[in-house]
LOSE-443858 format. One record per residue (C-alpha): residue number from 1; x, y, z. Coordinates in nm, 2 decimals, padded with zeros to 4 digits. Example, Ala and Ser with C-alpha at 12.3 -4.5 7.8 and 13.67 -1.06 7.14 Angstrom:
<1 <01.23 -00.45 00.78>>,
<2 <01.37 -00.11 00.71>>,
REM end
This chain:
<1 <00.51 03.57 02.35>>,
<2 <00.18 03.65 02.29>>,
<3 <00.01 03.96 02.49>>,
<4 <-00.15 03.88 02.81>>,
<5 <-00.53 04.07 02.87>>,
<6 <-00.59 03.91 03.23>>,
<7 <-00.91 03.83 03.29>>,
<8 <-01.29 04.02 03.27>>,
<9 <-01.45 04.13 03.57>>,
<10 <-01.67 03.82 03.55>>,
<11 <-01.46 03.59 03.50>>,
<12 <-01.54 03.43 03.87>>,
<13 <-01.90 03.38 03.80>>,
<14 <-01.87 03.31 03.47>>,
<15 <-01.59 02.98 03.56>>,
<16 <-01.90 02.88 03.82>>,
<17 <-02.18 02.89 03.57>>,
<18 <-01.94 02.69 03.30>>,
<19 <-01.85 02.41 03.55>>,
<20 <-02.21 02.37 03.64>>,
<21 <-02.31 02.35 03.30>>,
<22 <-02.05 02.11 03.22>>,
<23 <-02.19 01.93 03.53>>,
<24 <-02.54 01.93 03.37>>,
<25 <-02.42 01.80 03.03>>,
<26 <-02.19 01.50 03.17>>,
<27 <-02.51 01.41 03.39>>,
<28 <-02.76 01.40 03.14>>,
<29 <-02.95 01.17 02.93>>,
<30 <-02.83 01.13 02.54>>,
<31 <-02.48 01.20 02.31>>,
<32 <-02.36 01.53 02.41>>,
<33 <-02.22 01.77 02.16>>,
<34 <-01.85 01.82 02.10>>,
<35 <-01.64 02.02 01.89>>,
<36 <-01.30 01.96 01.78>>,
<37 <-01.03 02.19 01.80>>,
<38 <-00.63 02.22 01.73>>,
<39 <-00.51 02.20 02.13>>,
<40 <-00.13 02.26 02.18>>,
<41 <-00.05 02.10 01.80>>,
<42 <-00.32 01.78 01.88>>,
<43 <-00.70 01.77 01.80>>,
<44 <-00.90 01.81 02.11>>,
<45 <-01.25 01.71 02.13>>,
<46 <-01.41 01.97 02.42>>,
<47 <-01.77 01.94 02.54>>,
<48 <-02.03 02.21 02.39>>,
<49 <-02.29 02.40 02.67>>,
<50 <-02.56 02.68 02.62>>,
<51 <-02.41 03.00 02.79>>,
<52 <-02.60 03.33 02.83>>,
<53 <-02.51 03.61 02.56>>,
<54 <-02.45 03.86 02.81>>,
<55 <-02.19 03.71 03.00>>,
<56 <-01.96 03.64 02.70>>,
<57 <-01.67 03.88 02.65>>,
<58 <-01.53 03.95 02.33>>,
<59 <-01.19 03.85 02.31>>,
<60 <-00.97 04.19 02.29>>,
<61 <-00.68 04.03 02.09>>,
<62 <-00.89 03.86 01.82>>,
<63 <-00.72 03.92 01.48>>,
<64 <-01.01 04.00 01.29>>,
<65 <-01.04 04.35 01.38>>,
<66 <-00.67 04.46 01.46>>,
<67 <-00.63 04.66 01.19>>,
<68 <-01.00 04.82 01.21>>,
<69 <-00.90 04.92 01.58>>,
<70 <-00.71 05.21 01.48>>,
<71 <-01.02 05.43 01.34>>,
<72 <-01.09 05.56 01.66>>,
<73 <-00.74 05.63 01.83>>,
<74 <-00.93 05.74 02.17>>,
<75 <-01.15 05.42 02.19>>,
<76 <-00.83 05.21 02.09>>,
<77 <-00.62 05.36 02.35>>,
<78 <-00.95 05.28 02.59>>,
<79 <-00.92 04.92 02.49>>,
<80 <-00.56 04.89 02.56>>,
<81 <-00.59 05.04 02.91>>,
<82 <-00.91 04.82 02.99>>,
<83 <-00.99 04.59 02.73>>,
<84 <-01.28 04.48 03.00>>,
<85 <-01.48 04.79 03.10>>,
<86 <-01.83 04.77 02.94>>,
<87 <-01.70 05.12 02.71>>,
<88 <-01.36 04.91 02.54>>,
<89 <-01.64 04.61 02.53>>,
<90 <-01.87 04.80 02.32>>,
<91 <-01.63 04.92 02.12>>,
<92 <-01.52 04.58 02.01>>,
<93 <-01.86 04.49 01.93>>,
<94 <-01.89 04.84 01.69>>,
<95 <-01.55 04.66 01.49>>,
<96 <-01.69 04.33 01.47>>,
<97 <-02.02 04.49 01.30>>,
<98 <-01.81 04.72 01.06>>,
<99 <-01.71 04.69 00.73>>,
<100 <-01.35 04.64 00.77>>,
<101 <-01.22 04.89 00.49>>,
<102 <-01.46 05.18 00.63>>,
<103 <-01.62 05.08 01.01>>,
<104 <-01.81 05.36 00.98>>,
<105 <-02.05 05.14 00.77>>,
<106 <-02.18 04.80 00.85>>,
<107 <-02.08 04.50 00.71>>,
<108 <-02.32 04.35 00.46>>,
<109 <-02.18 04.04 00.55>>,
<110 <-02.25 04.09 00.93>>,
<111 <-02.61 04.19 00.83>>,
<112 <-02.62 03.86 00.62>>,
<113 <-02.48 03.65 00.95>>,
<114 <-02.74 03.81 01.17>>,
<115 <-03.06 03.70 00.90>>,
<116 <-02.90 03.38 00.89>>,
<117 <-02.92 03.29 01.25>>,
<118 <-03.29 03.50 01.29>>,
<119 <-03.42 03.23 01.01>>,
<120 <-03.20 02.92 01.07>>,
<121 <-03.01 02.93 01.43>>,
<122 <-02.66 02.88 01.49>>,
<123 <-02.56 02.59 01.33>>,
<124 <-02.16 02.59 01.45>>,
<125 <-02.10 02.66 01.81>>,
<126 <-01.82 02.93 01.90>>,
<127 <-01.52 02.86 02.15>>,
<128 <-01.48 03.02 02.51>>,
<129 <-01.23 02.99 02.81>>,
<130 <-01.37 02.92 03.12>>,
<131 <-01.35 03.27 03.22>>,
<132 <-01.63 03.33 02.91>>,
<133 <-01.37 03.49 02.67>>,
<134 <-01.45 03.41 02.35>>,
<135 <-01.17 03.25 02.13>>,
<136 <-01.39 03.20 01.80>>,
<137 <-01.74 03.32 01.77>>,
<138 <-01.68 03.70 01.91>>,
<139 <-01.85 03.78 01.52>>,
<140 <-02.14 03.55 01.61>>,
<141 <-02.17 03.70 01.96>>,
<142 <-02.21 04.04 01.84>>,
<143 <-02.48 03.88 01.53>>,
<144 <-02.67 03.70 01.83>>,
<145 <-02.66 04.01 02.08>>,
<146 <-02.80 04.24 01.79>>,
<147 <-03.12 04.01 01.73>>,
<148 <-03.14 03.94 02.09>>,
<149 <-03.10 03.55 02.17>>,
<150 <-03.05 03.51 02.45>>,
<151 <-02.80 03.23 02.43>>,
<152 <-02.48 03.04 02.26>>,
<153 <-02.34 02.74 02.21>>,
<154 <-02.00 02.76 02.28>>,
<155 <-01.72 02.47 02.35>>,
<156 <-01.55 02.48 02.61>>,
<157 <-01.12 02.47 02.60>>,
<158 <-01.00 02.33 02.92>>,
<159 <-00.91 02.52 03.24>>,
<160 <-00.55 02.52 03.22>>,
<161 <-00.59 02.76 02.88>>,
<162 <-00.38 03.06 02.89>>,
<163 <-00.32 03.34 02.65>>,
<164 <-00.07 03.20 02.45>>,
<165 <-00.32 02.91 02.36>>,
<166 <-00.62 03.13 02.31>>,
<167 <-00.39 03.32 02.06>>,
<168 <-00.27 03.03 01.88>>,
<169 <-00.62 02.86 01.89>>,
<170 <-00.84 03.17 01.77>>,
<171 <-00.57 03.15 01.47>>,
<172 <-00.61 02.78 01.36>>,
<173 <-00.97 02.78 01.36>>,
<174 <-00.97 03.10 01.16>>,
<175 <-00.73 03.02 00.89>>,
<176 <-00.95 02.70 00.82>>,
<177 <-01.00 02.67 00.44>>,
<178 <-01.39 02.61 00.46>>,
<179 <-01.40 02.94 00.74>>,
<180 <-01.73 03.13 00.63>>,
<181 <-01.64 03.51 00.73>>,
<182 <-01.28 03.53 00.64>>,
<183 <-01.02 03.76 00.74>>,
<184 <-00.99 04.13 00.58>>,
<185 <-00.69 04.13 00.39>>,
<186 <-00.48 04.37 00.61>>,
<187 <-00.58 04.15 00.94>>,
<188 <-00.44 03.82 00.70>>,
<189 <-00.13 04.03 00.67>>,
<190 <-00.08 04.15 01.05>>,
<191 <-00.13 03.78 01.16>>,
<192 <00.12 03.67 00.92>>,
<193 <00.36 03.92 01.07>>,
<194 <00.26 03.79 01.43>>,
<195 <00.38 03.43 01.33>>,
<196 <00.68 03.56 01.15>>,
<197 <00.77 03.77 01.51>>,
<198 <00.73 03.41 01.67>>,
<199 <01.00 03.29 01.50>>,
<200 <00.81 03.00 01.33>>,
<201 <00.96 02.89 00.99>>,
<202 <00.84 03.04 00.70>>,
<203 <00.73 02.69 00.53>>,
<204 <00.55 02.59 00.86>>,
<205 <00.34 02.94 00.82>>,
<206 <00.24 02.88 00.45>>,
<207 <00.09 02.53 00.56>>,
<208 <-00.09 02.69 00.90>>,
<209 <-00.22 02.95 00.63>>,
<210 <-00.30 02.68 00.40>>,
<211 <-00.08 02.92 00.14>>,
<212 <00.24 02.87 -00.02>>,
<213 <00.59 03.03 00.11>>,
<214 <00.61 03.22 -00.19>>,
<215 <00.23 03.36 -00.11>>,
<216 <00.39 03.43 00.23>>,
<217 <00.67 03.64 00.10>>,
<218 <00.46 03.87 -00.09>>,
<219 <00.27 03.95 00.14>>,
<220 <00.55 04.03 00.41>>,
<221 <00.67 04.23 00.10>>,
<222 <00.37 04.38 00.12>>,
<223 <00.26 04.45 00.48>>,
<224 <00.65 04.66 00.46>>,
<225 <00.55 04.84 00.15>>,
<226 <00.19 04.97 00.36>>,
<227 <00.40 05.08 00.68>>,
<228 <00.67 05.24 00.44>>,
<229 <00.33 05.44 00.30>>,
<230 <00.17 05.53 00.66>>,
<231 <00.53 05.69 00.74>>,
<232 <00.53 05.87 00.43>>,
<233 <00.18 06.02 00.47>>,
<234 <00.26 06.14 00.80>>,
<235 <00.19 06.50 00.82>>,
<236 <00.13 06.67 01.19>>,
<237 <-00.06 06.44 01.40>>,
<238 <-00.23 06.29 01.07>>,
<239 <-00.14 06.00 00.89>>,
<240 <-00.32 05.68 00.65>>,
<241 <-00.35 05.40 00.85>>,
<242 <-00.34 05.00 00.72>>,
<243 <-00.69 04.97 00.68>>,
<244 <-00.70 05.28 00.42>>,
<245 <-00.55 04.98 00.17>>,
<246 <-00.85 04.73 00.28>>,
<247 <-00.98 04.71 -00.04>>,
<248 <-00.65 04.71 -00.26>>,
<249 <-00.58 04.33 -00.22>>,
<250 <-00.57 04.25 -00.61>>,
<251 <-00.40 04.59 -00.72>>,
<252 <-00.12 04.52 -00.46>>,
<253 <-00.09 04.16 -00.61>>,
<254 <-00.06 04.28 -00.94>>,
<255 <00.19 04.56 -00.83>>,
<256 <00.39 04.29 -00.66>>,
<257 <00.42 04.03 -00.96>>,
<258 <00.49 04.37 -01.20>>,
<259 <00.77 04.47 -00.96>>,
<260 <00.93 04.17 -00.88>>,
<261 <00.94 04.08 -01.27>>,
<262 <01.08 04.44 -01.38>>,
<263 <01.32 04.40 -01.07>>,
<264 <01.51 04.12 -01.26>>,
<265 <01.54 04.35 -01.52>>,
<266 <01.62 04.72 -01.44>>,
<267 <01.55 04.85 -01.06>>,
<268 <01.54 05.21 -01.14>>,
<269 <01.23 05.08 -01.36>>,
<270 <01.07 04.87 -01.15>>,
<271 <01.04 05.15 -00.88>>,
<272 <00.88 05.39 -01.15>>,
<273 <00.63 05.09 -01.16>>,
<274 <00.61 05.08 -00.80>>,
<275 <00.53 05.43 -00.73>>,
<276 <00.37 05.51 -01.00>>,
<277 <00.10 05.21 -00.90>>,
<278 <00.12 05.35 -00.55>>,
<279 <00.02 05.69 -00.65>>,
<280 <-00.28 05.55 -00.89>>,
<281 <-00.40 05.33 -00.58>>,
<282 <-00.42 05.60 -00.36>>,
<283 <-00.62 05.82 -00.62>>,
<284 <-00.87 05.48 -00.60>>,
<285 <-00.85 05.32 -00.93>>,
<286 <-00.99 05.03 -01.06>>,
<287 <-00.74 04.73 -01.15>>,
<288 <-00.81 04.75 -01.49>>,
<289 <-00.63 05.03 -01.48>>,
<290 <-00.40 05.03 -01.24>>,
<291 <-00.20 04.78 -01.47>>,
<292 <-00.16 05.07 -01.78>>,
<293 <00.10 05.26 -01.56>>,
<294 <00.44 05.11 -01.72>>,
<295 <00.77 05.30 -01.62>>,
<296 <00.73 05.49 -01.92>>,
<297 <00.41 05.60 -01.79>>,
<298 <00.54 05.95 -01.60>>,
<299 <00.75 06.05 -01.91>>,
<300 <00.52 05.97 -02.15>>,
<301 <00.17 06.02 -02.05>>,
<302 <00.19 06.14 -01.70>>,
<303 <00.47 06.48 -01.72>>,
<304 <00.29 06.71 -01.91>>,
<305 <-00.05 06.72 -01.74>>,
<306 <00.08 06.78 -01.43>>,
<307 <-00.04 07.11 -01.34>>,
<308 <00.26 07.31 -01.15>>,
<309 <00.09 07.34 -00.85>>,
<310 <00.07 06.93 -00.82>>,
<311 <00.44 06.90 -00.92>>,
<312 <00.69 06.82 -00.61>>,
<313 <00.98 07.02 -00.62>>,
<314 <01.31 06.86 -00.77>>,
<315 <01.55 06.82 -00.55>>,
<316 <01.84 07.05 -00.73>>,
<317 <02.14 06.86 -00.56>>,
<318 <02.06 06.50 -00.75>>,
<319 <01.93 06.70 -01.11>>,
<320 <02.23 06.65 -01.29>>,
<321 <02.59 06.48 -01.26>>,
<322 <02.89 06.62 -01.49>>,
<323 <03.06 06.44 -01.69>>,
<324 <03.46 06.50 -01.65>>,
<325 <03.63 06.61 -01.97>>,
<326 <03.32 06.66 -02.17>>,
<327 <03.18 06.98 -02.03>>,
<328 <02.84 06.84 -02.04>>,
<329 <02.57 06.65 -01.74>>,
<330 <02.41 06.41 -01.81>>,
<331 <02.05 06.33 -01.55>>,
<332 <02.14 06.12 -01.20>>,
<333 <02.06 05.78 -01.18>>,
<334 <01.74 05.81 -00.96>>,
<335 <01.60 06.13 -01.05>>,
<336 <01.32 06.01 -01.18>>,
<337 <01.23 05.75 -00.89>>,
<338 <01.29 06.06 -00.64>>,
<339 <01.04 06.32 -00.90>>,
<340 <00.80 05.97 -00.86>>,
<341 <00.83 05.91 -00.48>>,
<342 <00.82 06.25 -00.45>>,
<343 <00.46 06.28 -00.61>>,
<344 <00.34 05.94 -00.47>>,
<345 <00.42 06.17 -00.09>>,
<346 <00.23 06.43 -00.19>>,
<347 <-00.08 06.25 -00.29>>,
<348 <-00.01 06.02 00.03>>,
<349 <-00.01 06.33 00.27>>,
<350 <-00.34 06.49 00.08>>,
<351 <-00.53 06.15 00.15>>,
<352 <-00.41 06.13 00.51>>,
<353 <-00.61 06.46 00.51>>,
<354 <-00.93 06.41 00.39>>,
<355 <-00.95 06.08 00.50>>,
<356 <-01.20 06.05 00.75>>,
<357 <-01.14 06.09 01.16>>,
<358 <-00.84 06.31 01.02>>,
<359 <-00.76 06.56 01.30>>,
<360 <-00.73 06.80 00.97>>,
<361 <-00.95 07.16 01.03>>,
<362 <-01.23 07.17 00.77>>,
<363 <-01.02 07.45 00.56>>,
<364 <-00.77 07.18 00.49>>,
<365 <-00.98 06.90 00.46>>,
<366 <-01.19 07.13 00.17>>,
<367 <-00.85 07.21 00.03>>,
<368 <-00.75 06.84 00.03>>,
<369 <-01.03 06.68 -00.14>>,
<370 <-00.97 06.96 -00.41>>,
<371 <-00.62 06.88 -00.47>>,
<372 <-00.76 06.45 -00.48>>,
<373 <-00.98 06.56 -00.70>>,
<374 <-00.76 06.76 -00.94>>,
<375 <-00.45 06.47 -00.93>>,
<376 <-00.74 06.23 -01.02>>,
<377 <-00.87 06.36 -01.30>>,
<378 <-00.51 06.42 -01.46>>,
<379 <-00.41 06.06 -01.38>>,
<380 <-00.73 05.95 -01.51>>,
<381 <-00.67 06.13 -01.86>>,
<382 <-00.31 06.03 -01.86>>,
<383 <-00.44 05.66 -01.82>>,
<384 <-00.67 05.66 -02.06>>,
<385 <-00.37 05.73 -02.36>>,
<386 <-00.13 05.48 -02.07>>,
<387 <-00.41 05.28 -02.19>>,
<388 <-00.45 05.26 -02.55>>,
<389 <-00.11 05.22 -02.57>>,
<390 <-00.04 04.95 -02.34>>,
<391 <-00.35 04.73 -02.57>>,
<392 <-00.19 04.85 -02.90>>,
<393 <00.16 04.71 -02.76>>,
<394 <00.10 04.40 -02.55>>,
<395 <-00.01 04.12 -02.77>>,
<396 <00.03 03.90 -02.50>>,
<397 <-00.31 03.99 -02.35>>,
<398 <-00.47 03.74 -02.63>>,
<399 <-00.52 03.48 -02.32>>,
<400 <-00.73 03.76 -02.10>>,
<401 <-00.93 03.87 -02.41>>,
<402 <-01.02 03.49 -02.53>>,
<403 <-01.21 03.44 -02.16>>,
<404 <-01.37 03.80 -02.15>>,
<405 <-01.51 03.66 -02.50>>,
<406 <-01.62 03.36 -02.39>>,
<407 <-01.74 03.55 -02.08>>,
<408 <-01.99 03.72 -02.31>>,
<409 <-02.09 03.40 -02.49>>,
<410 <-02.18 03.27 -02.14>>,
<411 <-02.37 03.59 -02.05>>,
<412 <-02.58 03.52 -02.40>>,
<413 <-02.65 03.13 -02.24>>,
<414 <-02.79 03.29 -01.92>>,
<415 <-03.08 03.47 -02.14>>,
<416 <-03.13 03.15 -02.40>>,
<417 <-03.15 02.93 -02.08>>,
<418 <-03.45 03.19 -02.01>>,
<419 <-03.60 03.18 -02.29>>,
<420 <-03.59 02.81 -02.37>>,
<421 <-03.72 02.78 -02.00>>,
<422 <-04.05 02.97 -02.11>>,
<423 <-04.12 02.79 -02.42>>,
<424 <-03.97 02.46 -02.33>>,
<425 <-03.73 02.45 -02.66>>,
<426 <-03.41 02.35 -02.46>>,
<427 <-03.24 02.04 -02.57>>,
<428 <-03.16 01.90 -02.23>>,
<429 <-02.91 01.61 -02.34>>,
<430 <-02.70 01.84 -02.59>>,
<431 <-02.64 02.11 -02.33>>,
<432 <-02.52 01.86 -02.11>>,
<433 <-02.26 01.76 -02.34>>,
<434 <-02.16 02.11 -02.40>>,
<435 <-02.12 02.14 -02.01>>,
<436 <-01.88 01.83 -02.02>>,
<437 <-01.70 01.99 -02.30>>,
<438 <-01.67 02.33 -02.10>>,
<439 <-01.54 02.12 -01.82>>,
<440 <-01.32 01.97 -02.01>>,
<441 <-01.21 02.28 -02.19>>,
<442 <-01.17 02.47 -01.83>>,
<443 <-00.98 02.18 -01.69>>,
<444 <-00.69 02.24 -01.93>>,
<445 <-00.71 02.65 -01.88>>,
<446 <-00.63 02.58 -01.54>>,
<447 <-00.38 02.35 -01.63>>,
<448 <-00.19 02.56 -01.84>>,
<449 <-00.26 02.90 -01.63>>,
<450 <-00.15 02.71 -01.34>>,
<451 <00.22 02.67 -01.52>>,
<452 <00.22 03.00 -01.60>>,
<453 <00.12 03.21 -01.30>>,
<454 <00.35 03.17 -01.00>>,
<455 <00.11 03.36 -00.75>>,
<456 <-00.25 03.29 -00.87>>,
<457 <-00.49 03.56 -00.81>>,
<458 <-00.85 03.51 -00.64>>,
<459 <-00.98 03.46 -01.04>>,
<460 <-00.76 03.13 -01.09>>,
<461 <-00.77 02.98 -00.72>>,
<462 <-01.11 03.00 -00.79>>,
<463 <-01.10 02.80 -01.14>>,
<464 <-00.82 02.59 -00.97>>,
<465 <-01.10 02.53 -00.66>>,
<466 <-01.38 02.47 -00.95>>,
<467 <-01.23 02.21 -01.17>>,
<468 <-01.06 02.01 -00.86>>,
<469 <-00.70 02.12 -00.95>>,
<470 <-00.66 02.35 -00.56>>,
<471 <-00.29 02.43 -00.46>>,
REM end
């Protein structure tokens, strides 16, 4: 059951101006505009009007900033108690500007949106209840309000609409594959979690998500793994919050497909992958390398840089197990996960610290980003040996290093294409038939990539979307 909001202040007026506007439209000369939406599992085609910016209300269950809510905990508990008053408003309209992995920046996408509609106009209407809540669009809204038109095309759902359908409406029309502002990655995995509390099917999410049930798992996998991390930062009243991991996306889909493969294999080593990834992406590294830390990677490269004052504590009680008979212990079975976890908590509980709107005085804070600091620079040296290593070792990387090759081949066409361009010495018909060869050539990559990788990343949906071959 989905939650109920009630209705805005104006949502009397605002039902009056709609059916007079609908009124207008049915009387008027000439085709008037529709738009076609997914209505209680049909397509519904419902009439399009011109309503005033003002008296739109954002919709204060929208999905596209639910994680992003949480960076101001007084604000968010506003919205909760009166998702209507002009303060929880406003604050809605902050999130929808706001770059989702740090709203206390603007989204360059949100500044593109508004120069867009300055220089061209809206070209898709948005979607309101007769009440004037909007259902898609709330993005728009906040684009047209910061430019100052004074109006927006909306359609219009019909009056028996209740929560449960703007809910389930606002998600159809956002998971549509040709959407232009898509979801951020942690509001994808909370709205995935939504339809899994439903109790829909598994299969029937993956095709509402236009993904695959295998897609779906990981993620749920994931979405666990982040809460399992929030509870492990906590420390006081401070903790990480989902949207801390906004920008991880990739590095959590490689650490998934590295688990899940080592998991087949040895557990106890596919959590020293697991934590040791967790640790590296909250320290903020890149992908590239990210991927270095094997399970070898504490023991080998990791142990003995570890100034003592960055070391957890062992737990004594799980060192060591004797060996009846022998005299002699031998190490637990887990010691090494717990000395891993056990790090991966610190580093959790230093970010929670110096992350910002921490309730952290500025003495901890200071000594926070010190310790970050400190951790990162001895996992950055221990990666860089993680590294060589893992390039000496794995010959299988042939396939990556054959495209970042051709990659720089390609970079070398972009500046012959510029010079032939300025002395006209391009051979039009012959690099045309190298294009049909590439095509050709890519075709197969994805082909054979495709068989290959279970859980493609955004690098080969996008060579599966570009040579006609999407899942």
């Amino acid at each position: 059951m989905s939650i109920d909001f009630g209705q805005p202040r104006e949502a009397a007026s605002n039902r009056e101006l709609v059916e007079q506007r609908l009124k207008e439209l049915r009387n008027g000369s000439g085709v008037p505009e529709t738009l076609t939406v997914e209505w209680r599992g049909k397509l519904t085609h419902v009439e399009v009007i011109d309503m005033p910016v003002e008296a739109l209300r954002y919709n204060p269950g929208t999905h596209r900033i639910r994680a992003q809510r949480a960076f101001d905990p007084i604000r968010d508990q506003a919205l909760t108690d009166d998702p209507w008053s002009p303060e929880s408003q406003d604050y809605l309209h902050f999130l929808l500007k706001a770059l989702p992995a740090d709203p206390s920046v603007t989204d360059k996408a949100f500044e593109d949106l508004m120069e867009s509609l300055r220089e061209y106009g809206q070209n898709e209407p948005g979607l309101i209840t007769r009440d004037g809540i909007l259902v898609n669009g709330n993005t728009r809204r906040a684009a047209l309000k910061e430019i100052g038109r004074p109006s927006m095309r909306v359609g219009v759902l019909p009056a028996s609409c209740t929560w449960d359908d703007i809910h389930a409406v606002e998600l159809s029309l956002q998971l549509r594959p040709d959407r232009r502002r898509e979801y951020s990655y942690i509001n994808h995995l909370l709205a995935l979690e939504e339809q899994v509390k439903l109790g829909k099917p598994l299969p029937e999410i993956a095709r509402n998500f236009h993904t695959t049930t295998p897609a779906c798992d990981r993620d749920l996998w994931i979405l666990a793994q982040l809460r399992d991390l929030i509870d492990r930062s906590a420390t006081g009243t401070t903790s990480l919050r989902l949207m801390d991991f906004e920008d991880a996306k990739e590095r959590l889909f490689e650490l998934y497909r590295a688990y899940k493969a080592e998991a087949a294999r040895n557990q106890e080593r596919a959590d020293l992958i697991k934590e040791g990834r967790f640790a590296a992406i909250v320290l903020e590294f890149a992908k590239t390398d990210v991927r270095f830390i094997q399970p070898d990677f504490y023991e080998r490269f990791l142990n003995q840089r570890l100034p003592a004052d960055l070391m957890p504590d062992p737990e004594p009680e799980a060192a060591a197990v004797a060996i009846p008979g022998l005299g002699r212990t031998v190490q637990a079975a887990g010691v090494r996960v717990t000395a891993a976890k056990a790090l991966t908590d610190s580093l959790l509980r230093v970010k929670a610290v110096k992350a910002p709107g921490s309730t952290a005085t500025e003495e901890e804070r200071s000594t926070a980003t010190e310790q970050f600091r400190r951790a990162k620079d001895v996992f950055n040296e221990a990666l860089e040996f993680a590294g060589r290593d893992f390039r000496l070792r794995k010959k299988r990387l042939a396939a990556p290093d054959r495209v970042t090759d051709a990659c720089k081949d390609l970079e070398q066409c972009v500046t012959d294409l510029v010079l032939a361009r300025g002395n006209g010495s391009l051979d039009e018909g012959a690099f045309d038939d190298a294009l049909l060869q590439l095509r050709s050539i890519l075709e197969r990559v994805a082909k054979e990539a495709s068989k290959s990788i279970t859980l493609p990343g955004d690098g080969l949906t996008w060579l599966q979307k570009a040579v006609g071959r999407d899942q």
